[in-house]
N, C-alpha and C positions, 0 to 999 in steps of 0.2 A: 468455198464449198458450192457443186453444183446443185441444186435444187431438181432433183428429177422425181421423186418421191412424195408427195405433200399428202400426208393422214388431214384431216378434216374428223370433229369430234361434232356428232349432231346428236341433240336429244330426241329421242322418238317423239315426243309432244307436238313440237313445232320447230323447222328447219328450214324452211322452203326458202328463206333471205339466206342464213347461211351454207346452204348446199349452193345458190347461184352465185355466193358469193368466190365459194372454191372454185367454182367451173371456171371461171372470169380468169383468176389467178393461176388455174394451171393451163389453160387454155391459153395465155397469155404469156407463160414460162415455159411450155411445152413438158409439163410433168405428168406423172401417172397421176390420176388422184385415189387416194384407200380413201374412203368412205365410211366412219365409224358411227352406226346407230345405239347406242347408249338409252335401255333401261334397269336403274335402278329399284332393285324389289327394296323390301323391308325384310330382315332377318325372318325364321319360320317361328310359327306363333304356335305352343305346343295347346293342344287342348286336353278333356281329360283323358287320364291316363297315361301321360306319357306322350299323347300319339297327337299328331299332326295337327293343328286348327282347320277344318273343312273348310273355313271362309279362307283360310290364308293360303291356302292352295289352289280353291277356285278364281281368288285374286290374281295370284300369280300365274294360274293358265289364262285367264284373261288379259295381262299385263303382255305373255310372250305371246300371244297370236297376235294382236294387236302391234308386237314391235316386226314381228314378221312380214304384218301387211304394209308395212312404211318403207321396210326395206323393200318389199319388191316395185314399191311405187317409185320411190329412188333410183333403183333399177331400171325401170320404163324411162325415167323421166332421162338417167345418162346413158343409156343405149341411145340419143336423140342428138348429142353431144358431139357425138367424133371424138370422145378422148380416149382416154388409156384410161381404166379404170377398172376396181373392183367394191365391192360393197358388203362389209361384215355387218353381223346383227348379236349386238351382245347384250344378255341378259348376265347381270348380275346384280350383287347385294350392295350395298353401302358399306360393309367392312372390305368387302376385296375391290372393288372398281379400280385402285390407283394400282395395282396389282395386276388386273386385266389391261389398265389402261398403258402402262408403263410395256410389259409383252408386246403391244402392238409397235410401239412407237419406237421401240428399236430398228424400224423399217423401215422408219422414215428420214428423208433429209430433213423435215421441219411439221408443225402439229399447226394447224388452224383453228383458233375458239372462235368464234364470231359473236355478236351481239345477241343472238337469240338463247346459244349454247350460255351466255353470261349472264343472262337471268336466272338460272338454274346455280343457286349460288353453289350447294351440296357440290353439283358436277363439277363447278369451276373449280372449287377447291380441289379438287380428285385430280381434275388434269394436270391443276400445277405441282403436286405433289407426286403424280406420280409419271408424268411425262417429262417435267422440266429437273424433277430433283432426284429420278432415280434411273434416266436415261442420256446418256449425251446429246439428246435431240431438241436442239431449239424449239420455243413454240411462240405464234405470232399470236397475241391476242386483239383482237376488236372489237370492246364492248359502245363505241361511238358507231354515229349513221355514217362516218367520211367511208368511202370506197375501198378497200386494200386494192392496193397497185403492186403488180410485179416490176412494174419499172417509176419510182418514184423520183421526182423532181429535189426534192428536198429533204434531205435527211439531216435529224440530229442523232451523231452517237455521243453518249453518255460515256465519260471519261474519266479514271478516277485512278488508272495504271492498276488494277486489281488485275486477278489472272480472271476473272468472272466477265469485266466489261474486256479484256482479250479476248479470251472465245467467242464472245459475241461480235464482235468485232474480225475474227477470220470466219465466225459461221455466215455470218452478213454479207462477204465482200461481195458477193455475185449483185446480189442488192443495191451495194454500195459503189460499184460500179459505174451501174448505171443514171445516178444521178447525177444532176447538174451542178449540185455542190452536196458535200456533207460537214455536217457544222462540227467537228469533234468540241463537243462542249464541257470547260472544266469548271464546279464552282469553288470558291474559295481557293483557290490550287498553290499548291507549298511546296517550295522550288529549294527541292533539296536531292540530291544525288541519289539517295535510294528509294526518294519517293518519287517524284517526278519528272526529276533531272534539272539543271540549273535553267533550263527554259521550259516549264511546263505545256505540255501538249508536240513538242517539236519533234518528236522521236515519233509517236505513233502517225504524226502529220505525214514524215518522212517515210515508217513502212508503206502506209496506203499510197501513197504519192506514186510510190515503185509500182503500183499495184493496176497505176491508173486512174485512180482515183482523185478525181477534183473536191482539197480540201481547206478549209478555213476552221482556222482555232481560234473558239472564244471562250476565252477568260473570264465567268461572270460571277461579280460580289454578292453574296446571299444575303446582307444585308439584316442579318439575322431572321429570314425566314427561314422554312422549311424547306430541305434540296428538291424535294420531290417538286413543289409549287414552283419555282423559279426553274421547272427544268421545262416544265409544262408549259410555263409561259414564254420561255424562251424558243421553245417549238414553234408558238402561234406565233413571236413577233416573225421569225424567218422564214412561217407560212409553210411548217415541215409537213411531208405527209406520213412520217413512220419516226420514232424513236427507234434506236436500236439499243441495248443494254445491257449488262450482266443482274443476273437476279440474286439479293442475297448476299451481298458482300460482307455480313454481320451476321454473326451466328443466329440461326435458323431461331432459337428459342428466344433470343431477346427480339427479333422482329417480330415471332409470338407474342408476347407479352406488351410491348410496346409500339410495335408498329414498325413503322421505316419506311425508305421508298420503294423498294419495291413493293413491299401490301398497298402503299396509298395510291403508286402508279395503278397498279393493277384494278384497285380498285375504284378511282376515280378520272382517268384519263378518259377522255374521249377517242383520240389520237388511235388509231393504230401501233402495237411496241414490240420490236422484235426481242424476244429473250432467250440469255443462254447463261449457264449454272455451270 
């Protein structure tokens, strides 16, 4: 997949590392960048009578003029740029956001959260729910200080022969391309014909290979820890700058309930992760 399109998700609060952080990456890919300013109101607060709460209306003119003067600051600041770019300014609620959010992202080849957007836990969860799980569009998240790179040195993809870490793996390849090696990483991997095949990793080795891609498959023991933690660490020993992965390969409710790796990547990686559903 070519990357010509990159949405970028900023919260109108505070943006300024992650807006320079997309310019960097598309500036660097040569894509358009959409520019999405993101404020969430609180539902309308009725007061008596039926009729409207006066404070929750003056809040909320205050909340959208306010997201208005960020996007045009945004505006100033990439008219400065030389890119290709446009800049939306959306007000909305906290029941529909992954609803607004999911609309735009259909435009895009790939969604940007960066570390400032990732403090904003409410928003994060919106994105991924509703960019990552109700659109076909990858999204990269960066809640670490490391750089996101359009052409990264070292990658690990996450391998598990799901159709989840697939997609992510053909939305990636442009990515994948360009590194110096990518680690296709399996743990515990169970060499059997409908799951992995009698040499686990050598089939997905062999489509990237075609691809151009410089690859090495590692095989690693979990040793009874947690996949998530030994995928992370496996990153650091090879000095990755991006995980790539499918999100979700276990029904969506028991990762509710329980967790998994994709909630504990996402939520605890430093690493930059490219994800696709």
């Amino acid at each position: 997949m070519s990357i010509r399109t990159v949405m970028s998700i900023l919260t109108s609060k505070y943006f300024d590392e992650d807006l320079k952080a997309a310019v960097e990456f598309c500036g660097a890919s040569g894509a358009h960048l959409s520019a999405v300013v993101l404020c969430m109101g609180a539902s309308p607060m009725m007061g008596e009578y039926n009729s409207l709460s006066t404070v929750w209306l003056e809040e909320r003119q205050r909340e959208i003029e306010e997201l208005v003067k960020k996007a045009e600051e945004i505006k100033a600041y990439l008219s400065r740029t030389g890119l290709s770019y446009d800049v939306q300014d959306v007000y909305t609620e906290y029941a529909f956001a992954r609803e607004d959010i999911a609309e735009r992202a259909l435009y895009a080849d790939v969604v940007l959260v960066g570390r400032q957007a990732c403090k904003d836990e409410e928003l994060q969860k919106r994105v991924m729910d509703g960019a990552l799980f109700r659109t076909p569009t990858p999204v990269i998240i960066n809640r670490g200080g490391r750089p996101l790179s359009s052409t990264s040195k070292s990658i690990v993809l996450a391998w598990d022969s799901s159709d989840e870490a697939s997609r992510a793996a053909r939305q990636a390849l442009d990515l994948l391309k360009t590194a110096d090696c990518v680690y296709v990483t399996m743990i515990d991997p169970v060499s059997r014909e409908r799951v992995n095949g009698e040499e686990p990793g050598a089939d997905i080795a062999s489509f990237l290979s075609r691809h151009g891609v410089k690859v090495q498959v590692d095989r690693v023991a979990s040793g009874g820890n947690r996949a998530d933690e030994i995928l992370r660490q496996h990153a650091t020993d090879v000095n990755a700058d991006l995980i790539v992965m499918g999100a979700y390969n276990h029904p969506r409710w028991q990762q509710t309930l329980f967790g998994g790796v994709t909630r504990n990547m996402i939520e605890q990686s430093s690493m930059p992760i490219f994800m696709a559903h």
